[in-house]
C-alpha positions as CSV (number, residue, x, y, z in Angstrom):
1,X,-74.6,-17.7,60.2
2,X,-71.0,-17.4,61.1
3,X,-70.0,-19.0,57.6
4,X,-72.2,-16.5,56.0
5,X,-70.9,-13.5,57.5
6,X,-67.3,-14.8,56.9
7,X,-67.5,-15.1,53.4
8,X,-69.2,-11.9,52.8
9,X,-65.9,-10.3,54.8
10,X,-64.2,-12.1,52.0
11,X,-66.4,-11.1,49.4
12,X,-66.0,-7.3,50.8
13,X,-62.3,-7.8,50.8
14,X,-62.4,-8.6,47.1
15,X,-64.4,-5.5,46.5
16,X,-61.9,-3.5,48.3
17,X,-59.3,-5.1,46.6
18,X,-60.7,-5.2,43.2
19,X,-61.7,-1.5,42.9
20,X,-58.2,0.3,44.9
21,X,-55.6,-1.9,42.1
22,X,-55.1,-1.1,38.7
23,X,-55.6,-4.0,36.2
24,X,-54.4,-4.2,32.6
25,X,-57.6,-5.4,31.4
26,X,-60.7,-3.8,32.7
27,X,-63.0,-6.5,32.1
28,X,-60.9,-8.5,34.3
29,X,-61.6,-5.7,36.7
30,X,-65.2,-5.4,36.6
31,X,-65.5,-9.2,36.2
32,X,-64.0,-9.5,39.6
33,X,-66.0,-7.0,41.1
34,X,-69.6,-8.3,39.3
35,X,-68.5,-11.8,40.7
36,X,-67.5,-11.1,44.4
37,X,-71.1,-9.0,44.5
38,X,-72.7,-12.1,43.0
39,X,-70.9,-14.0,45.9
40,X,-72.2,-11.7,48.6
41,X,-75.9,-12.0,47.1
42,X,-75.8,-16.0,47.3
43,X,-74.0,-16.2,50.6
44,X,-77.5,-15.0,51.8
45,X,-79.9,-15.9,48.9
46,X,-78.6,-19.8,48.6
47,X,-82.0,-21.0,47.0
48,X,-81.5,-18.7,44.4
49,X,-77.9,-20.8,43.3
50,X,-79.9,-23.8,43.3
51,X,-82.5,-22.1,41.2
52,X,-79.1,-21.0,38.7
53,X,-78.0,-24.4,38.9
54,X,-81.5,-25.9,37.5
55,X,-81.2,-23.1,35.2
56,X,-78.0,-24.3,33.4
57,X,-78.4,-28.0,34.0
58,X,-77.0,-28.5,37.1
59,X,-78.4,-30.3,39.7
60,X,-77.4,-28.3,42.9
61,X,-76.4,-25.0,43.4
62,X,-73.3,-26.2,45.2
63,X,-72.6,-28.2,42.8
64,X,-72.7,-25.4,40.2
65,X,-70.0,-23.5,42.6
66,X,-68.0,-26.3,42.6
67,X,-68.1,-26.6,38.3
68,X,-67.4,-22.9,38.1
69,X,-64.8,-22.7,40.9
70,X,-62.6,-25.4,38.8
71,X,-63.2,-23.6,35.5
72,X,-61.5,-20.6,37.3
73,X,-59.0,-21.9,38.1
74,X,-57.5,-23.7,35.4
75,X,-58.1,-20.4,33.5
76,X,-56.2,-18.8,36.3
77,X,-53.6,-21.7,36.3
78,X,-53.2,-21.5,32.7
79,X,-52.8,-17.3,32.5
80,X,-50.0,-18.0,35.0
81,X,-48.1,-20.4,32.9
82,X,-48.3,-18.0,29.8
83,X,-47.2,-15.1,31.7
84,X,-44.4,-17.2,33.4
85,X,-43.2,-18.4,29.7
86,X,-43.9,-14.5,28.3
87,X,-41.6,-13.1,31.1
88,X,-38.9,-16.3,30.3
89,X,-39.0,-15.0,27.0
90,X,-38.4,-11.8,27.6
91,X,-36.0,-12.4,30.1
92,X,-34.2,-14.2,27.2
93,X,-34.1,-11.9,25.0
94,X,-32.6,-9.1,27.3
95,X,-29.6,-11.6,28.4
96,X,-29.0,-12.2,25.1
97,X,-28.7,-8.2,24.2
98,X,-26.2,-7.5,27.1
99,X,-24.2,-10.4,25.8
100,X,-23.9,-9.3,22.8
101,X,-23.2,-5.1,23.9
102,X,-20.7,-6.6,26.6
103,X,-19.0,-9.3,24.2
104,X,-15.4,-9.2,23.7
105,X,-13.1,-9.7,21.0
106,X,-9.3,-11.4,20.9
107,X,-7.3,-9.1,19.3
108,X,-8.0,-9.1,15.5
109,X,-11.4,-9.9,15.2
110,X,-14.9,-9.1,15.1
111,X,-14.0,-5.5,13.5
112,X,-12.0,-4.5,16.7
113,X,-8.3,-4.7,17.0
């Protein structure tokens, strides 16, 4: 009971979270949201995980958690690394611009002198 009524704080939390901050994507938004009430309704419906898991081929329900947990987060691992590498690039590119506005010339060359 205690376990139950701590992850549905969590799962609440998520809610709370999920519909006060602005995402880019909305589908990421409602995703989230349509996920954490999922959560909430297995937290007290557990039978009804394992009957998902039979469902798709899966032989428990905690099982199935465990398999879709994983996926989640190598997706979210994976979004991190190509926003880590977009913001690099970007970051690149900007250093690059200022060089070039700030660069100096000896006397002479590069059209000043």
């Amino acid at each position: 009971m205690i376990v139950s009524l701590v992850a549905t704080g969590l799962f609440l939390f998520v809610l709370f979270v999920a519909s006060v901050r602005k995402f880019t994507f909305l589908g990421l938004k409602v995703s989230v949201i349509l996920f954490a009430a999922a959560g909430i309704f297995f937290v007290w419906n557990p039978d009804q995980m394992t009957r998902l898991a039979h469902l798709v081929g899966v032989g428990r329900g905690a099982d199935l958690i465990t398999y879709a947990t994983t996926v989640i987060l190598f997706l979210t691992v994976v979004g991190a690394i190509i926003r880590e590498r977009r913001s690099g690039d970007v970051l690149t590119l900007l250093v690059r611009r200022l060089a070039i506005q700030q660069a100096r010339f000896p006397e002479g060359e590069g059209g000043r002198g």
